[in-house]
N, CA, C and O atoms as CSV, one atom per row, in Angstrom:
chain,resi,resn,atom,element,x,y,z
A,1,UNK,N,N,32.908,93.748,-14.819
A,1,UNK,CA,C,33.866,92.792,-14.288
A,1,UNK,C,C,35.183,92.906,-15.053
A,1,UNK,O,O,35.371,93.048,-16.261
A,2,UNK,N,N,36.127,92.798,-13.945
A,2,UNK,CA,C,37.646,92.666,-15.090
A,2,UNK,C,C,37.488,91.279,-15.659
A,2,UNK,O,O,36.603,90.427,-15.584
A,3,UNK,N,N,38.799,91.367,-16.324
A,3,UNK,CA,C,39.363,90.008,-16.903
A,3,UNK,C,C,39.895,89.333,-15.953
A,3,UNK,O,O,39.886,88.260,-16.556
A,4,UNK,N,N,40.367,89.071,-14.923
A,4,UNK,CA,C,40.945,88.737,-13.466
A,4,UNK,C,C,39.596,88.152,-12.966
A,4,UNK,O,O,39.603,86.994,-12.548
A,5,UNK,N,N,38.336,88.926,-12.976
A,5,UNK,CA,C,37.046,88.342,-12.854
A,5,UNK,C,C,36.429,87.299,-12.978
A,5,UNK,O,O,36.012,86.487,-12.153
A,6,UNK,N,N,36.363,87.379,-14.602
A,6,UNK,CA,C,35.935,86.461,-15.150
A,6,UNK,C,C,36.702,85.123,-15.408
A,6,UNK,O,O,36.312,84.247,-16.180
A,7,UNK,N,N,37.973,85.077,-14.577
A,7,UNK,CA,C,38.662,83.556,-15.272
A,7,UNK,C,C,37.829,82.165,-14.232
A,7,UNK,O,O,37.782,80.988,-14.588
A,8,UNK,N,N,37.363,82.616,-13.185
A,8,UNK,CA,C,37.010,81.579,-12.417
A,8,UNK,C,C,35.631,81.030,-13.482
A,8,UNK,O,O,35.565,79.815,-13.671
A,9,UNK,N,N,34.656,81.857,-14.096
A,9,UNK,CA,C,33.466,81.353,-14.679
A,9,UNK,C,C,34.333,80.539,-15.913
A,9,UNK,O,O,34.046,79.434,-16.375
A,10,UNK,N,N,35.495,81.428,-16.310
A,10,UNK,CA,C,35.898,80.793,-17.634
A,10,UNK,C,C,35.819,79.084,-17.027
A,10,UNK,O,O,34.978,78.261,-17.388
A,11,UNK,N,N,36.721,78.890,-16.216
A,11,UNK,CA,C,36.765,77.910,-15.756
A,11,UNK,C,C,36.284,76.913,-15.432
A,11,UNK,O,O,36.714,75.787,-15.685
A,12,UNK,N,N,35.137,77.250,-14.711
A,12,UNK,CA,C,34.140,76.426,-14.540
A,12,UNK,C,C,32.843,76.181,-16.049
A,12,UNK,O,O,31.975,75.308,-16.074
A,13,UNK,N,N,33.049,77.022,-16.922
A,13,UNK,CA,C,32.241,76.492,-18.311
A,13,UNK,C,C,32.576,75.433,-18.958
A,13,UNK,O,O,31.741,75.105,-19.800
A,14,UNK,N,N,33.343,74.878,-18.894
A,14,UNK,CA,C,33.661,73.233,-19.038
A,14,UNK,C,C,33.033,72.320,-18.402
A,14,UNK,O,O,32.727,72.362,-17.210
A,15,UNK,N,N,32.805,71.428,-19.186
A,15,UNK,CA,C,31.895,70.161,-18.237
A,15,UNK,C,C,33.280,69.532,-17.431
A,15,UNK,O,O,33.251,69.457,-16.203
A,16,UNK,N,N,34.560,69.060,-18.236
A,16,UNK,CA,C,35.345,68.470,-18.342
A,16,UNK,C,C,36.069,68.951,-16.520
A,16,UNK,O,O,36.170,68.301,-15.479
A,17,UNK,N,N,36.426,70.344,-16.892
A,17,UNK,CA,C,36.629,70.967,-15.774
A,17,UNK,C,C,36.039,70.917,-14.475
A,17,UNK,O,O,36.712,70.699,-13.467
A,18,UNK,N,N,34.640,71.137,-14.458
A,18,UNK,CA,C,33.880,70.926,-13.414
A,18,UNK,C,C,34.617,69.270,-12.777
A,18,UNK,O,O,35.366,68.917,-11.866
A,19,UNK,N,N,34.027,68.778,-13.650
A,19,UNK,CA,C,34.007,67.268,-13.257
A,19,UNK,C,C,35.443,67.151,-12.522
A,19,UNK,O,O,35.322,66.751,-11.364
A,20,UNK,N,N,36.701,67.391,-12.902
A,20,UNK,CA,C,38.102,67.973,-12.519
A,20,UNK,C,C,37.758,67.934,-10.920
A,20,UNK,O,O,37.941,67.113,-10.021
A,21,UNK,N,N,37.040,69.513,-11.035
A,21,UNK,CA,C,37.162,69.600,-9.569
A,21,UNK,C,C,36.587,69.054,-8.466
A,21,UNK,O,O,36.900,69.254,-7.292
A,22,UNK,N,N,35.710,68.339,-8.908
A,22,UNK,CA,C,34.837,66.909,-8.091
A,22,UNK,C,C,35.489,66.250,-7.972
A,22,UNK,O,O,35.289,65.594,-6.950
A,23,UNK,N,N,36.659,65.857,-8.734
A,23,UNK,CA,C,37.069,64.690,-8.032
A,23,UNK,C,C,38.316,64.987,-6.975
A,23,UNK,O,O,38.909,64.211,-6.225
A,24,UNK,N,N,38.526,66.774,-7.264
A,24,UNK,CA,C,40.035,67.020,-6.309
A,24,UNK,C,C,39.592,67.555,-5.150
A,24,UNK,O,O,40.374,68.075,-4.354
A,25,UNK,N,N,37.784,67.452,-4.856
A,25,UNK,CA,C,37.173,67.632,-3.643
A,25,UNK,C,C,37.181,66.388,-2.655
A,25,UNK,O,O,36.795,66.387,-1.486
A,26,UNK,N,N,37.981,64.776,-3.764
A,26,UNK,CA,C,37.971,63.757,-2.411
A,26,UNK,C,C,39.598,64.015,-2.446
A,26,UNK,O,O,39.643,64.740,-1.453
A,27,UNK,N,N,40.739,63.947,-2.816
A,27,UNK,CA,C,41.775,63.621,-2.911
A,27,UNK,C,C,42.427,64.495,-3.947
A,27,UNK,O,O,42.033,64.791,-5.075
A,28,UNK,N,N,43.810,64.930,-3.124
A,28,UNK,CA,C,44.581,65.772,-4.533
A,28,UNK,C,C,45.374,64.966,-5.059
A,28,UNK,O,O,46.030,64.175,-4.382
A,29,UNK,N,N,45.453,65.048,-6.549
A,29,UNK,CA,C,46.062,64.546,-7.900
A,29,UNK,C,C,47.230,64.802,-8.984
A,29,UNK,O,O,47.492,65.970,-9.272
A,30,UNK,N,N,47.636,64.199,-9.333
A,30,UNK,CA,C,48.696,64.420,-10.374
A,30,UNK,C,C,47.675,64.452,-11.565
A,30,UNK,O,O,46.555,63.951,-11.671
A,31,UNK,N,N,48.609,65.383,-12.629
A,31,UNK,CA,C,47.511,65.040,-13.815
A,31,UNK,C,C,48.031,63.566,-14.358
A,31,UNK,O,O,46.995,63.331,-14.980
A,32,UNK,N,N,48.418,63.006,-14.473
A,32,UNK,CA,C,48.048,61.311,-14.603
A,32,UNK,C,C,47.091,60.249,-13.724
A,32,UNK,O,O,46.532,59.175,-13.949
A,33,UNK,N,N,47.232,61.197,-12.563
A,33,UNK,CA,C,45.735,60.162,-11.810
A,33,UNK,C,C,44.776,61.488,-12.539
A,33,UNK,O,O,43.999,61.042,-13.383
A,34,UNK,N,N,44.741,62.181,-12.459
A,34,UNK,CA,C,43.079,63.003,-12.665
A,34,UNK,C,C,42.935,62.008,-14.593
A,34,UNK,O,O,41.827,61.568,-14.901
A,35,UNK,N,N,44.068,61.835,-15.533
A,35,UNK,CA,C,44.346,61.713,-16.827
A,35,UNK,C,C,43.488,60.024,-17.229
A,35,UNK,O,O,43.181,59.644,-18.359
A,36,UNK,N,N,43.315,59.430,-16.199
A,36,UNK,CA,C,43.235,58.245,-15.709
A,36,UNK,C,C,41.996,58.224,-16.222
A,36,UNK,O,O,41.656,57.302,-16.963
A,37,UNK,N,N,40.961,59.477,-15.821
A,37,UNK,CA,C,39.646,58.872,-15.662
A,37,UNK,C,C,38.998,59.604,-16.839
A,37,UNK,O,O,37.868,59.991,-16.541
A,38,UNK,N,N,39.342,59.887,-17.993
A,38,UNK,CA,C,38.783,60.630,-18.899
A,38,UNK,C,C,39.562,59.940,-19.786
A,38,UNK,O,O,40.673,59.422,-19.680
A,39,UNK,N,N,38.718,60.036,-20.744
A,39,UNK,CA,C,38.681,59.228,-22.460
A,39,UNK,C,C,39.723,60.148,-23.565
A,39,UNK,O,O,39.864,59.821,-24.743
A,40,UNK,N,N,40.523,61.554,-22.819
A,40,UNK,CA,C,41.535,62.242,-23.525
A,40,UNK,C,C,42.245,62.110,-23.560
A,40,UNK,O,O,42.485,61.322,-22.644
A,41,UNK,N,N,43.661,62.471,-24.408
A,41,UNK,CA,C,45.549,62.402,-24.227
A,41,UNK,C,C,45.389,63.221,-22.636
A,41,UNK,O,O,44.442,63.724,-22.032
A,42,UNK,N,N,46.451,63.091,-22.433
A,42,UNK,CA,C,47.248,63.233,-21.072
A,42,UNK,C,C,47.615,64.898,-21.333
A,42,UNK,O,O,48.044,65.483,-20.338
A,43,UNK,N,N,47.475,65.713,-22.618
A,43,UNK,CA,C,48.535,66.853,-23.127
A,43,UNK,C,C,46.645,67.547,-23.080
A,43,UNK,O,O,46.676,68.777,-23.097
A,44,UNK,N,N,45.695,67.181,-23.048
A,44,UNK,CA,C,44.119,67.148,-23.137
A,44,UNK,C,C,44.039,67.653,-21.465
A,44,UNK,O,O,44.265,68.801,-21.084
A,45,UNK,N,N,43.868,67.129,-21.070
A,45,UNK,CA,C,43.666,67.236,-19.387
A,45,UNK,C,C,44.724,68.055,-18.678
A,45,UNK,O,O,44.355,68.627,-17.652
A,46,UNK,N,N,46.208,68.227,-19.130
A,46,UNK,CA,C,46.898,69.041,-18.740
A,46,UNK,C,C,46.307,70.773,-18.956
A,46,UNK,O,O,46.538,71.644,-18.117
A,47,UNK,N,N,45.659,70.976,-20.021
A,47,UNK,CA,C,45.193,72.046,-20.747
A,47,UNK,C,C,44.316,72.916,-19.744
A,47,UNK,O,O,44.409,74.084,-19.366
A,48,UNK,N,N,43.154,71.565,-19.376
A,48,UNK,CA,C,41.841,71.967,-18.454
A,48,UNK,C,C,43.018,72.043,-16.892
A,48,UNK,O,O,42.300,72.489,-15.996
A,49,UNK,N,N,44.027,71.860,-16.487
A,49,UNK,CA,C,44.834,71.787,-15.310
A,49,UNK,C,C,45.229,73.367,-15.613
A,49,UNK,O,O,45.135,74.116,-14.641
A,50,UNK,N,N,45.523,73.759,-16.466
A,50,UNK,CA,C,46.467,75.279,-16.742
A,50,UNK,C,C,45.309,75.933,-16.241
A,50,UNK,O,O,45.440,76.637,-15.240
A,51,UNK,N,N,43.645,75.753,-17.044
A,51,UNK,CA,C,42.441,76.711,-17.057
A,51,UNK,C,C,42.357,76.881,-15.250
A,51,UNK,O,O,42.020,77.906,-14.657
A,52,UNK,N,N,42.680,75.846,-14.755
A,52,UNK,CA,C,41.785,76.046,-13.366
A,52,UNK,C,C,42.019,76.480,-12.291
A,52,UNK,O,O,41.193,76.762,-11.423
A,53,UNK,N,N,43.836,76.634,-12.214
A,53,UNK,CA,C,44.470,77.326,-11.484
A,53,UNK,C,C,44.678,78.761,-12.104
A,53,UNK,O,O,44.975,79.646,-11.302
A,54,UNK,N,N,44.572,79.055,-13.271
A,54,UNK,CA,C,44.418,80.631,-13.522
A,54,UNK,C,C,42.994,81.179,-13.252
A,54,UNK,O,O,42.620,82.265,-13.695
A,55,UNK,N,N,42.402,80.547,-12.672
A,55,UNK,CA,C,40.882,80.741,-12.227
A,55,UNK,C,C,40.655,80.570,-10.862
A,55,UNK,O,O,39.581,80.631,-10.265
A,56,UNK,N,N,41.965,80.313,-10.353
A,56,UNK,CA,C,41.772,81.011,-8.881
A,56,UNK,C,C,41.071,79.278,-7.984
A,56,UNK,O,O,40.915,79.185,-6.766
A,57,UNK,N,N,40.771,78.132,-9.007
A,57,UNK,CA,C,40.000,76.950,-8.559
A,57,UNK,C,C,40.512,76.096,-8.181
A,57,UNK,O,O,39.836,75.133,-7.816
A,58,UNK,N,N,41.854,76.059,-8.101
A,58,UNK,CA,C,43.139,74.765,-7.943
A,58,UNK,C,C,44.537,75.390,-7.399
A,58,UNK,O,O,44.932,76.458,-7.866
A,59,UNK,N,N,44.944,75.009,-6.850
A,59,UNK,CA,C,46.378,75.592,-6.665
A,59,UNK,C,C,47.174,74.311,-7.406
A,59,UNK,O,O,46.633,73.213,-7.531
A,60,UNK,N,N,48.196,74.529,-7.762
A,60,UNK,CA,C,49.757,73.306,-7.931
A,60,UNK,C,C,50.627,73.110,-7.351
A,60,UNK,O,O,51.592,73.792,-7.695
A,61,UNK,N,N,50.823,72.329,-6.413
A,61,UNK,CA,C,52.171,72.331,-6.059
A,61,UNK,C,C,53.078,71.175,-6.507
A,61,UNK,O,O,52.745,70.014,-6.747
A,62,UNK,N,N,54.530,71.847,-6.580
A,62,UNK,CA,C,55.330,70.638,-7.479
A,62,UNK,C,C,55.884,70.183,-6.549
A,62,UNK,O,O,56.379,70.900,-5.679
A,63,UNK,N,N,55.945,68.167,-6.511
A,63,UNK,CA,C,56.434,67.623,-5.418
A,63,UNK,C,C,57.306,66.443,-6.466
A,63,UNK,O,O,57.059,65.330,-6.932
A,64,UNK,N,N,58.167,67.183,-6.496
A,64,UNK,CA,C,59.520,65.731,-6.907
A,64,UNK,C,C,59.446,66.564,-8.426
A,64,UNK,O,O,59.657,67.734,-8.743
A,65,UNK,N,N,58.968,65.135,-9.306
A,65,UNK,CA,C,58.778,65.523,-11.114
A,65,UNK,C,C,57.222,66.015,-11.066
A,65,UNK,O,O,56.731,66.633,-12.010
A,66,UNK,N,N,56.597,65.737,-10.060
A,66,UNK,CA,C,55.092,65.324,-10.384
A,66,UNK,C,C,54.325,67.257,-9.560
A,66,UNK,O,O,54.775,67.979,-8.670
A,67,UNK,N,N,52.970,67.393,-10.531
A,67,UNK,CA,C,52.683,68.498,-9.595
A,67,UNK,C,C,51.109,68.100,-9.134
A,67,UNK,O,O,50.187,67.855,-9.913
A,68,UNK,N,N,51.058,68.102,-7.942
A,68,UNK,CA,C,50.093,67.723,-7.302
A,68,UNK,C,C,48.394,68.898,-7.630
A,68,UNK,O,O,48.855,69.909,-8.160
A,69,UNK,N,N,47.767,68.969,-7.582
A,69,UNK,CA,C,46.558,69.874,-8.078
A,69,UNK,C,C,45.867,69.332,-6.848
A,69,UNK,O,O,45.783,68.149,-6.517
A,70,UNK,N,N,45.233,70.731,-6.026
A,70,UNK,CA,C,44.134,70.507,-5.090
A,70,UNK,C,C,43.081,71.521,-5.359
A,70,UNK,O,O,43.050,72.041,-6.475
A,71,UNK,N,N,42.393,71.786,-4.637
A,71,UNK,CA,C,41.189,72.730,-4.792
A,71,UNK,C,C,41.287,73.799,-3.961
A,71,UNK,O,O,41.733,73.674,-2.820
A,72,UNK,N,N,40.793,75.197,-4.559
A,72,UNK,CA,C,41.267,75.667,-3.775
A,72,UNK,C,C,39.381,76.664,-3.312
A,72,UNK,O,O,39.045,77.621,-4.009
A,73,UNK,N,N,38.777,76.342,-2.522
A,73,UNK,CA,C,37.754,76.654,-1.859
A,73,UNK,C,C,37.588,78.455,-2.209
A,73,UNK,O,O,36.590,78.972,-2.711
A,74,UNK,N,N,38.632,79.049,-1.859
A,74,UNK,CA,C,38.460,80.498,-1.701
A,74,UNK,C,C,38.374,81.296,-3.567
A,74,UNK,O,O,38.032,82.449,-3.828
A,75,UNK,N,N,38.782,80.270,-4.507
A,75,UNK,CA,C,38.621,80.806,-5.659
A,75,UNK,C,C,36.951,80.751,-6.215
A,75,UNK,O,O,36.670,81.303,-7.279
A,76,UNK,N,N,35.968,80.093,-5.462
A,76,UNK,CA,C,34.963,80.240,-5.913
A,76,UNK,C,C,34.071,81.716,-5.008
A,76,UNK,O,O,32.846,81.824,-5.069
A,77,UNK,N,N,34.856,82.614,-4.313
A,77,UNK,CA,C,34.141,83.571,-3.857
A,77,UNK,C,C,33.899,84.422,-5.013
A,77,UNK,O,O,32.702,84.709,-5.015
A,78,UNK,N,N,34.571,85.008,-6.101
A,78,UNK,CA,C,33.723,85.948,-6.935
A,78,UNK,C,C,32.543,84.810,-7.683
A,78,UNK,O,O,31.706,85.479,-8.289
A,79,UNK,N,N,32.312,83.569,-7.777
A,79,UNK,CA,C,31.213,83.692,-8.434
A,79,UNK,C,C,30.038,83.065,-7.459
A,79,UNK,O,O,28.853,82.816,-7.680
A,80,UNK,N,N,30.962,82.899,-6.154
A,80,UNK,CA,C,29.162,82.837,-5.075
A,80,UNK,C,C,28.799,84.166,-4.903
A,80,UNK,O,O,27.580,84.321,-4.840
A,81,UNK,N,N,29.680,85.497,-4.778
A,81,UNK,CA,C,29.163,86.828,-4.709
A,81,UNK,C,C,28.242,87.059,-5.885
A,81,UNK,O,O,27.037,87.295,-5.796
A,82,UNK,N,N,29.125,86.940,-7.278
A,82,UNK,CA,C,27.832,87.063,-8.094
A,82,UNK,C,C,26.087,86.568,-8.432
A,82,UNK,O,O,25.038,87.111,-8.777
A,83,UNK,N,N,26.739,84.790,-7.978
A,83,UNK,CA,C,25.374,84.863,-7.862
A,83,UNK,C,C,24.513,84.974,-6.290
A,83,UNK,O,O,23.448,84.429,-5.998
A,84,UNK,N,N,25.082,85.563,-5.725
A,84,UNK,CA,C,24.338,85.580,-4.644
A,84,UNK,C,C,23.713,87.310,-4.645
A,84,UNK,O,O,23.110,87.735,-3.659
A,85,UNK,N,N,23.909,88.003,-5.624
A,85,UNK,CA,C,23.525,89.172,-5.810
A,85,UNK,C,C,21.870,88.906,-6.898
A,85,UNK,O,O,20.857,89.603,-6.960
A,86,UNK,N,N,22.171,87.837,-7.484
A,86,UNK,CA,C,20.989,87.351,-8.213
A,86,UNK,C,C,20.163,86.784,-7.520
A,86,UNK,O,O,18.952,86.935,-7.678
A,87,UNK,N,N,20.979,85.622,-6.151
A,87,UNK,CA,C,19.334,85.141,-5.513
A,87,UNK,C,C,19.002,86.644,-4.575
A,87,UNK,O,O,17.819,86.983,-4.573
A,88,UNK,N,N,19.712,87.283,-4.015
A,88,UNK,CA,C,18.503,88.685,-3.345
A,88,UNK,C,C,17.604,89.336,-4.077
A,88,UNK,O,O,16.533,89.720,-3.606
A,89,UNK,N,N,18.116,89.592,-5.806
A,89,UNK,CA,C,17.776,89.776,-6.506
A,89,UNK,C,C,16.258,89.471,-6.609
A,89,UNK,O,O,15.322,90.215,-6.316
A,90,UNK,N,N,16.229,88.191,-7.099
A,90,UNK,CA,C,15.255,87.095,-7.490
A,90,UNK,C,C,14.186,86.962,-5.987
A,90,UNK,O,O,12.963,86.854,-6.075
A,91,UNK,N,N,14.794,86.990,-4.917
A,91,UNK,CA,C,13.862,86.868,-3.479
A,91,UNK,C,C,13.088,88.567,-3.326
A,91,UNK,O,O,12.024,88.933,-2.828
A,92,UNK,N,N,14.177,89.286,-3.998
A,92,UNK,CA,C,12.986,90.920,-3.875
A,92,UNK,C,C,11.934,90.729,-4.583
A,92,UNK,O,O,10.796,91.082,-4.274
A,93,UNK,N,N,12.360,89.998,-5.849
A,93,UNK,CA,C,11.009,89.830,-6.865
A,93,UNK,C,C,9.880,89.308,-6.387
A,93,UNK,O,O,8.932,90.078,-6.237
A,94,UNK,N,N,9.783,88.426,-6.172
A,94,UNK,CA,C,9.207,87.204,-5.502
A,94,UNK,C,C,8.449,87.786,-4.488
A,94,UNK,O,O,7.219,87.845,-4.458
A,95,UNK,N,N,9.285,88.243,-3.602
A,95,UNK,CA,C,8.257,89.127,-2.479
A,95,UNK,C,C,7.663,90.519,-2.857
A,95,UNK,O,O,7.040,91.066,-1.947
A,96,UNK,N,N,7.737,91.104,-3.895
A,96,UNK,CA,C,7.192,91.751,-4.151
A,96,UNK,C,C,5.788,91.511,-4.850
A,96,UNK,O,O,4.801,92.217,-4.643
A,97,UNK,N,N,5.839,90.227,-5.857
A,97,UNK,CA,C,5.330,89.819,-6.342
A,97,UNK,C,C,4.091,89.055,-5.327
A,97,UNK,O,O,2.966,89.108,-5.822
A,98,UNK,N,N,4.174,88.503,-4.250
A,98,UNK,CA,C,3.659,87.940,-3.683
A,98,UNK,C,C,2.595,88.899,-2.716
A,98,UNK,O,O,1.509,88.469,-2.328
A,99,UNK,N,N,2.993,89.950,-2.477
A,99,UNK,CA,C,2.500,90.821,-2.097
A,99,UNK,C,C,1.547,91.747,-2.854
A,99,UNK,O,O,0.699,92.416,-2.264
A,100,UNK,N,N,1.681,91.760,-3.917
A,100,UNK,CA,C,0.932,92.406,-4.835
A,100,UNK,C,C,1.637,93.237,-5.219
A,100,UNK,O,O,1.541,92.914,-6.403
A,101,UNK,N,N,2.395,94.198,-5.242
A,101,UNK,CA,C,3.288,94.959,-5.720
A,101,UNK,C,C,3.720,94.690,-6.875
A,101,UNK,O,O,3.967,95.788,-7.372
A,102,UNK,N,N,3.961,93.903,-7.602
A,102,UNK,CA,C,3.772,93.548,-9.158
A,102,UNK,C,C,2.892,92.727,-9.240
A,102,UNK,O,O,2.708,91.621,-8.732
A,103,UNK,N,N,2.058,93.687,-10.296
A,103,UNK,CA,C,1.158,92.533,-10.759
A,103,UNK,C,C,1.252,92.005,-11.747
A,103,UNK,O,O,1.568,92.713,-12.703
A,104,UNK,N,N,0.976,90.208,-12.036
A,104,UNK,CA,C,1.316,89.644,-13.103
A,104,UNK,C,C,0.296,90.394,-14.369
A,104,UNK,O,O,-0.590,91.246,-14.316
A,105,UNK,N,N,0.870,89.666,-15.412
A,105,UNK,CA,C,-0.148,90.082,-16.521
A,105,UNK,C,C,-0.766,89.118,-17.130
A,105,UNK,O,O,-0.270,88.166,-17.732
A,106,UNK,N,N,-2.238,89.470,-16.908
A,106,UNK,CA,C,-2.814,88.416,-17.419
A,106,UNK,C,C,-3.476,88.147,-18.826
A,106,UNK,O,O,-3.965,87.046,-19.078
């Protein structure tokens, strides 16, 4: 994987972050409403705002002084591809396994 790759997982390895984007799945936000609902400085939550749009998970757009943060759906395709290479993965096993073709060890 490049580095271009990996910024969406970077991204999402935050609890803080995740949680971010749950809430810009009901309504898009300024970072003072997203700043609102977490126990950090305002300069704290701006930080996890930089991570998530270089991860392909948020877009920004600036409206007046204020920049609005939404979600952006299509930045989570490299890591449903990845793991969706693990559940075929994991379903070959399985059926192989089920079949007898591997046998466990007992």
């Amino acid at each position: 994987m490049t580095h271009q790759e990996h910024l969406p997982f970077l991204a999402l390895s935050d609890s803080t972050r995740r949680t971010i984007l749950l809430m810009l799945r009901d309504h898009n936000m300024t970072v003072a409403q997203v700043s609102e609902n977490f126990d950090v400085t305002r300069a704290a939550v701006k930080k996890h705002l930089t991570v998530l749009p270089d991860g392909g998970l948020i877009t920004t757009t600036k409206r007046g002084r204020e920049r609005m943060n939404a979600p952006n759906p299509q930045g989570l395709a490299p890591v449903l591809d990845w793991l969706g290479f693990f559940d075929a993965f994991w379903d070959d096993r399985l059926t192989a396994l089920k079949s007898g073709v591997i046998k466990v060890m007992q």
